[in-house]
C-alpha positions as a printed NumPy array, in Angstrom:
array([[114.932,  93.087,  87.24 ],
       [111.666,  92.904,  89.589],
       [108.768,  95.289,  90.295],
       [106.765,  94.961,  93.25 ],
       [109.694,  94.189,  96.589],
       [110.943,  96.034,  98.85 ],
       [114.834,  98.101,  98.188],
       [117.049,  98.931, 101.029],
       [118.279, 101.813,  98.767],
       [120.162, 103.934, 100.944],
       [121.714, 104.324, 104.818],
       [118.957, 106.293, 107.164],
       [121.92 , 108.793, 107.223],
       [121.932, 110.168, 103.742],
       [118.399, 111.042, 103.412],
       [118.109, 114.727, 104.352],
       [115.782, 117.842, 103.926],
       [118.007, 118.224, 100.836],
       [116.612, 116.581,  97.425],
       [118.766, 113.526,  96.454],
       [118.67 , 111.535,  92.9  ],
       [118.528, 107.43 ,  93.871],
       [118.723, 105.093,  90.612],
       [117.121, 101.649,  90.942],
       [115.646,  99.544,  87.786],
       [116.642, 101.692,  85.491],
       [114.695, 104.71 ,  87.   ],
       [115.759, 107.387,  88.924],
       [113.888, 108.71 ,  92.09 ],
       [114.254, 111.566,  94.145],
       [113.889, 111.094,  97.842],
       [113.769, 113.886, 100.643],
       [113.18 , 114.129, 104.645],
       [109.908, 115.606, 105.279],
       [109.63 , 118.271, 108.474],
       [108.037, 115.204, 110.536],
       [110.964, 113.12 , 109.87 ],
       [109.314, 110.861, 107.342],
       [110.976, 109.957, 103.661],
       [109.651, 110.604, 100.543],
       [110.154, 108.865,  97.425],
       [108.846, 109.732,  93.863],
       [109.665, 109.172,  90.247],
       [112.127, 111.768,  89.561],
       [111.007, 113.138,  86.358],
       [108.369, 116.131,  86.449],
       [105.606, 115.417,  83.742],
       [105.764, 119.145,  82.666],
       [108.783, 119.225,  80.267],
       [110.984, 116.375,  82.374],
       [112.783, 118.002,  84.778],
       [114.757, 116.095,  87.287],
       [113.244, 116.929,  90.412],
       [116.054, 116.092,  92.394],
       [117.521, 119.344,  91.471],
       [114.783, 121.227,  92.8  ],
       [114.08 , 122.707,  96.499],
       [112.169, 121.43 ,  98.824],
       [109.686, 124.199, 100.123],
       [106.594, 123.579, 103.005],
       [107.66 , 119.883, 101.99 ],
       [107.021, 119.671,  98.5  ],
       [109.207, 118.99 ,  95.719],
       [109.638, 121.779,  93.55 ],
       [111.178, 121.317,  90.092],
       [113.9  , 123.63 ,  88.869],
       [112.537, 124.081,  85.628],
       [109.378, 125.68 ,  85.638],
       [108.516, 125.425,  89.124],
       [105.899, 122.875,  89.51 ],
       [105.399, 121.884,  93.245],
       [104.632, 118.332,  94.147],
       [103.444, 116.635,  97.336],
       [104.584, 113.535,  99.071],
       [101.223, 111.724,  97.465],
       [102.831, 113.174,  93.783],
       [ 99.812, 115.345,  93.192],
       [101.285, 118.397,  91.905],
       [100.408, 122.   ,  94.5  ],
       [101.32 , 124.464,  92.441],
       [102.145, 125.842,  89.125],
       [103.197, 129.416,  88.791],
       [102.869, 130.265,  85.598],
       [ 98.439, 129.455,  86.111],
       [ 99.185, 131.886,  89.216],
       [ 97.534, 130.96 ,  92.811],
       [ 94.396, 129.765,  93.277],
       [ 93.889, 128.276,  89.813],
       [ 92.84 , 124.897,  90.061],
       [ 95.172, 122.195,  89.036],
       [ 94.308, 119.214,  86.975],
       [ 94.567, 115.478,  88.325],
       [ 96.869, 114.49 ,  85.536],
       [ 99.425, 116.87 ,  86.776],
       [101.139, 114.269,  89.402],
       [103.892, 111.77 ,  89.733],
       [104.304, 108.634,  90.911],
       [104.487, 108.151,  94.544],
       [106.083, 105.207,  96.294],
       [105.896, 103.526,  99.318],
       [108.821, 103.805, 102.027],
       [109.773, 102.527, 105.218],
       [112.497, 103.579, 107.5  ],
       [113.954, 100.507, 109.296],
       [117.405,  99.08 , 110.837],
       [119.373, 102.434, 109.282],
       [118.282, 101.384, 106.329],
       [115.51 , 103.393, 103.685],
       [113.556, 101.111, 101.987],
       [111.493, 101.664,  98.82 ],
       [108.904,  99.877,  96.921],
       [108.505, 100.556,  93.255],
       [105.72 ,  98.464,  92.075],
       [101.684,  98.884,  93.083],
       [100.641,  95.612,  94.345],
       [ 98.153,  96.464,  97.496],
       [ 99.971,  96.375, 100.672],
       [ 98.917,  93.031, 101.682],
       [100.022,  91.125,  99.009],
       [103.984,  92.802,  99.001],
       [106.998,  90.546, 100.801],
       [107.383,  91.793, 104.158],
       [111.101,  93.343, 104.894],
       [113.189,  90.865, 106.66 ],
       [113.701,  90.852, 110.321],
       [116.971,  92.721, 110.976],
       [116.656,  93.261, 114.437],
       [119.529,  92.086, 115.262],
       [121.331,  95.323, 113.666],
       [119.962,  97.564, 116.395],
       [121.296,  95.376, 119.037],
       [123.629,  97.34 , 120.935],
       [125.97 ,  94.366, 121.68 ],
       [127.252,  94.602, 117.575],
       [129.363,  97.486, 116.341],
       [129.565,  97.973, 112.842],
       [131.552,  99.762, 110.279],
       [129.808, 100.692, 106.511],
       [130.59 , 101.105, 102.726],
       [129.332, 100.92 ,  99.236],
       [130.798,  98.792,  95.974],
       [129.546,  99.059,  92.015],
       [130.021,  96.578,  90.04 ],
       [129.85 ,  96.555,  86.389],
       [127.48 ,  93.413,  86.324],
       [124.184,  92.351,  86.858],
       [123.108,  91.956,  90.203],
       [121.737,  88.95 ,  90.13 ],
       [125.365,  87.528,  89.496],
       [126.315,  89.177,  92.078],
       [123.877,  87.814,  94.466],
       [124.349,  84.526,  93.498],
       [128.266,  84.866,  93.854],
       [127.382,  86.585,  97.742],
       [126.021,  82.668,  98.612],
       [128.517,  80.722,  96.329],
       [130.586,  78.492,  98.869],
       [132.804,  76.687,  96.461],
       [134.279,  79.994,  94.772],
       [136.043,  80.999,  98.36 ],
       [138.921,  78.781,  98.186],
       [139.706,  80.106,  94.693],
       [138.79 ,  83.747,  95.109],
       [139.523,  84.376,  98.712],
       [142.269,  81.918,  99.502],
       [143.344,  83.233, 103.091],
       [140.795,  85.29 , 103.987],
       [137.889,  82.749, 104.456],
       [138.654,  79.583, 102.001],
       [141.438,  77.654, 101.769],
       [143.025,  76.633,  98.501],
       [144.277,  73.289,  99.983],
       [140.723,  72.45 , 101.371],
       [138.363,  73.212,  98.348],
       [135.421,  70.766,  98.794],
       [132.261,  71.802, 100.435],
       [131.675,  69.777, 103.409],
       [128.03 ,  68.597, 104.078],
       [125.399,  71.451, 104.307],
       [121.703,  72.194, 105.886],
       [119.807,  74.319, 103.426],
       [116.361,  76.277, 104.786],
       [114.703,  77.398, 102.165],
       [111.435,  79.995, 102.472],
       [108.763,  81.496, 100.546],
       [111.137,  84.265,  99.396],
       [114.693,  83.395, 101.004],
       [117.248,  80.736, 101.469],
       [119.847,  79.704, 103.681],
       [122.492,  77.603, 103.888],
       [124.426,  76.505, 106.87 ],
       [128.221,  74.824, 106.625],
       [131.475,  74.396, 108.639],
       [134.236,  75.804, 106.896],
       [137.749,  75.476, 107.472],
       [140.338,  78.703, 107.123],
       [143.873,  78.696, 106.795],
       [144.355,  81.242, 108.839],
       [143.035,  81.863, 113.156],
       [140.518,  83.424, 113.698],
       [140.92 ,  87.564, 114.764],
       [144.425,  86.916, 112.217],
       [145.904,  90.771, 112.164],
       [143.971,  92.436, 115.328],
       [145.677,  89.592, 117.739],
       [148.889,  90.782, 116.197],
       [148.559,  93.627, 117.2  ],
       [147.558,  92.683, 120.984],
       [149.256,  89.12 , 121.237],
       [147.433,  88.833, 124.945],
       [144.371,  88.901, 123.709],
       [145.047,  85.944, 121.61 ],
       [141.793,  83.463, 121.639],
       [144.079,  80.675, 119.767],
       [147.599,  79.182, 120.975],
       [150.329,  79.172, 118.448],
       [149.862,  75.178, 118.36 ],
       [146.456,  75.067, 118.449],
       [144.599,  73.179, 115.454],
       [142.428,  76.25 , 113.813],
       [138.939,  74.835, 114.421],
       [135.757,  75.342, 111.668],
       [134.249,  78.53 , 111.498],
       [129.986,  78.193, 111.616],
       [129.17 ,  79.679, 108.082],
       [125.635,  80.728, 107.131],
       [125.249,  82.453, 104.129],
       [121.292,  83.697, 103.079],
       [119.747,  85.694, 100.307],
       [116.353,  87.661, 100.474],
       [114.97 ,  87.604,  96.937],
       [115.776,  89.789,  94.994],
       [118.423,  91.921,  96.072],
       [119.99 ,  91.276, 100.113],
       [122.862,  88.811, 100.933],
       [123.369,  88.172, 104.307],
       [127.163,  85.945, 105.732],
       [127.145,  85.226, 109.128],
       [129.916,  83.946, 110.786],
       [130.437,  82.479, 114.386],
       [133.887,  82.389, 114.67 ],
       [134.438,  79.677, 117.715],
       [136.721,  81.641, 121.17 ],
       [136.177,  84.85 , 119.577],
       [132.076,  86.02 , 118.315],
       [129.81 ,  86.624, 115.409],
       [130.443,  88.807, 112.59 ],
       [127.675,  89.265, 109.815],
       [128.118,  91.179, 106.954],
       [124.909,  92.351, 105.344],
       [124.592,  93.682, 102.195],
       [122.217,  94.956,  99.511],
       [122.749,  94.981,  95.867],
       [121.04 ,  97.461,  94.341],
       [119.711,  97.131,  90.72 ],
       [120.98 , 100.403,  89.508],
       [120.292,  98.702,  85.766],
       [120.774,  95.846,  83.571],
       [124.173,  96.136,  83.599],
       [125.52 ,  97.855,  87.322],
       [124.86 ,  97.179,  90.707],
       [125.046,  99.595,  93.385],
       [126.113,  96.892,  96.793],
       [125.565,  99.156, 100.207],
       [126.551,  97.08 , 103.385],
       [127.474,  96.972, 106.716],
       [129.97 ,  94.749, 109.074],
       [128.82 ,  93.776, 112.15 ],
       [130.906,  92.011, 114.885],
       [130.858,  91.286, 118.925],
       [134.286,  91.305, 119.422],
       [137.207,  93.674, 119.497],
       [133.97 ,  96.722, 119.597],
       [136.475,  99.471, 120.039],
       [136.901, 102.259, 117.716],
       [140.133, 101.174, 116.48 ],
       [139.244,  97.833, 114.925],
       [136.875,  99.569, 112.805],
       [139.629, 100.402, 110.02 ],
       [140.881,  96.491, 109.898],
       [137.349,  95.289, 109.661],
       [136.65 ,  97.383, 107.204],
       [139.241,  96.811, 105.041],
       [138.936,  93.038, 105.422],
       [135.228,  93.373, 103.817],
       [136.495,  96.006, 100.664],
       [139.619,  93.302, 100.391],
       [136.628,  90.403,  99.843],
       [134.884,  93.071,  97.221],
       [137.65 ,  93.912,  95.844],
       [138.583,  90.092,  95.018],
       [134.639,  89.12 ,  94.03 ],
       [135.037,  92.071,  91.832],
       [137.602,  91.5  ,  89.329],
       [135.619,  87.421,  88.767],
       [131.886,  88.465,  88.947],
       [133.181,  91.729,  86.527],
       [133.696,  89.226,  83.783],
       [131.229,  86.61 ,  84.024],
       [129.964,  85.293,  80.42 ],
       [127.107,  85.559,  79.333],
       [126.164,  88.854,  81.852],
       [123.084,  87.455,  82.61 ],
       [121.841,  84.304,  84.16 ],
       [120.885,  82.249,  81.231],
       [117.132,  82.124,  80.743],
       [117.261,  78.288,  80.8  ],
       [118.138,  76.312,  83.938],
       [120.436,  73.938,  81.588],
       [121.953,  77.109,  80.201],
       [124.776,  75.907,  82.998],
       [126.197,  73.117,  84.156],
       [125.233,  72.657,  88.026],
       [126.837,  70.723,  91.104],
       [125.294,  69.94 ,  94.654],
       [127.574,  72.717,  96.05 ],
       [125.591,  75.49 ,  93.727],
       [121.898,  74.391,  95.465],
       [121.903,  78.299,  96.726],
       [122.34 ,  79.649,  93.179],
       [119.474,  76.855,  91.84 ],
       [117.184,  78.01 ,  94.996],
       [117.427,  81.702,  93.97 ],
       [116.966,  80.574,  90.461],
       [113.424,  78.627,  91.314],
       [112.439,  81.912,  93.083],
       [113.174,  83.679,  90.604],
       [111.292,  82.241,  88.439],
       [108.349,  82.257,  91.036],
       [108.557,  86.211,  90.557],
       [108.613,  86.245,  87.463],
       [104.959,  84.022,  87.043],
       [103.453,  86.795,  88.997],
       [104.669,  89.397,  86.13 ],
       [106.897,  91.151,  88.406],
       [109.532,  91.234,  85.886],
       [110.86 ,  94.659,  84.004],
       [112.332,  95.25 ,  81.056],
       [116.14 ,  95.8  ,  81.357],
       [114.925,  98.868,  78.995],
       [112.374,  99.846,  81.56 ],
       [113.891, 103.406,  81.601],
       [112.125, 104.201,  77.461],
       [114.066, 105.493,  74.648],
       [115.454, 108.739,  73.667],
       [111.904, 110.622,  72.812],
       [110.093, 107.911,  75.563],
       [109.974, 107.703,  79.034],
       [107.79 , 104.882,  81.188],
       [107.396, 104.905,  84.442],
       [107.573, 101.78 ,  87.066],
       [103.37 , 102.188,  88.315],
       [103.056, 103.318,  92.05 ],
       [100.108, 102.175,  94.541],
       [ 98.401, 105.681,  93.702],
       [ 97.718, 104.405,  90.062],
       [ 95.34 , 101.9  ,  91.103],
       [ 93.489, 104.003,  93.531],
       [ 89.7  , 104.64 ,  92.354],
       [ 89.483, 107.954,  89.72 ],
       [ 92.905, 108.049,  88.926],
       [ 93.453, 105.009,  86.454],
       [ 94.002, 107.097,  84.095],
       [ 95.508, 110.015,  85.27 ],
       [ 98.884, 109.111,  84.264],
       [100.799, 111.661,  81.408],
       [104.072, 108.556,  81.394],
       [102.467, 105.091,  80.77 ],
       [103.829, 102.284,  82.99 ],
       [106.595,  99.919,  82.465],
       [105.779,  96.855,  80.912],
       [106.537,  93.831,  81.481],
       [109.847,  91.746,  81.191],
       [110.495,  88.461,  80.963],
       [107.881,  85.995,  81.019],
       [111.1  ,  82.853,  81.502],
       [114.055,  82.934,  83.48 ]])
């Protein structure tokens, strides 16, 4: 798992003046909606006696922690603590870590790690999700795997024939035609015609035969597949279905730990925008989960193998290789965690925040940082 990028961790929606608990890399965080709107995000465990903050209140917004009280700020620096009484003054030590947070797309998006803001990976341009031309329907999926599997299976274009045979691969086509791969500092693409057994639109012209884009005769023509990943966590599948649209379906696989991955995402399409599509597209894009699931589920060994010749690889897996190399990339710059990063039973550490390298309080810190993973993939 990797420190120091940037988590779409939850839907602009869910984030209210009401405390909620958010687990990523083995850590759990509390995030709240200040008065001005703005999101907070801090390590979820007060350094008192270890509350969980997230079942606290928010008061004149601060944090307050159920157990004994202690108020923190946005910034982590704890405000008060009743049992000194008002006015006392409060020692420097007495904070939590803080963490950065944007609020872009509909998305919230955290950063645990404390690299200085001009050295993090910027957040991708999305724009296209506030276009007004795309409706788009929602969900959430955990997996009991790694999420690194499951980001490599989101850009895997040989599996679809096997694993979604007549939905978008088709079992009597299986070879990967000839495909354009982009590859970027921190992202790849890949670009391919694929062929599907079925026409495009499939159940919703059913339902309105006029509205059919393909004859009954007609040869079903290639759909334009690109399929990306944003290191470490987003998978992007965009489709330009030929007579009929686009239809991208965006997701991000959370790291809840070593072992599960939290996948929030969202459908969008330009075609057939009314209201009562939404339940067929929507149950399209669980019927694809639902199919990944029961492979990706049982993958041996859990996690990619920490040498590249750990697996046997073909020219159609250049995606999973390219997010492999990256990977690796991340993991020279020693933003690697320990799947353990969470402590033990009688220890806790604590992914380091921004605030930890600001002058004064290097060593203000009562729960040490996490260390270090993985030095190899």
């Amino acid at each position: 798992m990797f420190k120091n990028f940037w988590y779409a961790i939850a839907f602009s929606e869910e984030i209210t003046a009401t405390p909620s608990k958010h687990r990523l890399l083995a850590q759990d965080l509390v995030l709240w909606r200040a008065s001005n709107g703005e999101v907070r995000a801090l390590s979820n465990t007060c350094i008192h006696r270890g509350g969980s903050l997230s079942q606290g209140k928010v008061e004149d917004d601060n944090i307050t922690c159920p157990y004994h009280g202690w108020g923190f700020g946005g910034d982590g620096a704890c405000t008060i603590i009743p049992a000194n009484g008002r006015g006392k003054p409060i020692s420097k030590r007495a904070r939590v870590d803080s963490y950065p947070v944007e609020e872009r797309y509909g998305w919230i998006w955290v950063f645990p790690g404390d690299i200085p803001e001009e050295e993090r990976v910027p957040i991708p341009d999305l724009s296209f999700m506030d276009d007004p031309e795309y409706r788009s329907v929602s969900g959430e999926w955990t997996w009991n795997a790694n999420y690194e599997r499951v980001v490599e299976n989101g850009t895997d274009q040989s599996h679809t024939p096997f694993v979604h045979g007549g939905v978008f691969g088709d079992p009597k086509a299986p070879p990967v035609e000839e495909f354009e791969i982009e590859v970027g500092e921190w992202w790849a693409r890949l670009t391919v015609e694929q062929f599907s057994p079925n026409k495009p639109a499939g159940k919703l012209t059913q339902l309105f035969p006029k509205s059919r884009a393909y004859k009954e005769d007609e040869p079903t023509p290639p759909v334009l597949v690109k399929t990306a990943f944003f290191f470490p966590s987003i998978v992007m599948i965009d489709l330009t279905i030929p007579k009929l649209g686009r239809q991208v379906i965006w997701d991000t696989n959370i790291p809840v730990d070593e072992h599960t991955t939290l996948t929030k995402w969202k459908g969008y399409r330009n075609f057939y925008k009314t209201p009562w599509a939404d339940r067929i597209a929507k149950k399209m894009i669980v019927k694809v989960f639902a199919q990944d699931d029961r492979v990706v589920n049982e993958i041996a060994p859990e996690l990619i193998p920490t040498e590249l010749n750990g697996e046997l690889h073909l020219r159609s897996d250049q995606m999973s290789l390219e997010f492999r190399k990256i990977k690796q990339k991340a993991v020279d710059l020693g933003y690697s965690v320990l799947g353990t990063s969470e402590g033990t039973q009688s220890t806790k550490t604590i992914i380091a925040s921004p605030y930890r390298r600001e002058e004064g309080l290097e060593n203000s810190w009562i729960l040490p940082a996490t260390p270090e993973g993985s030095t190899s993939l």
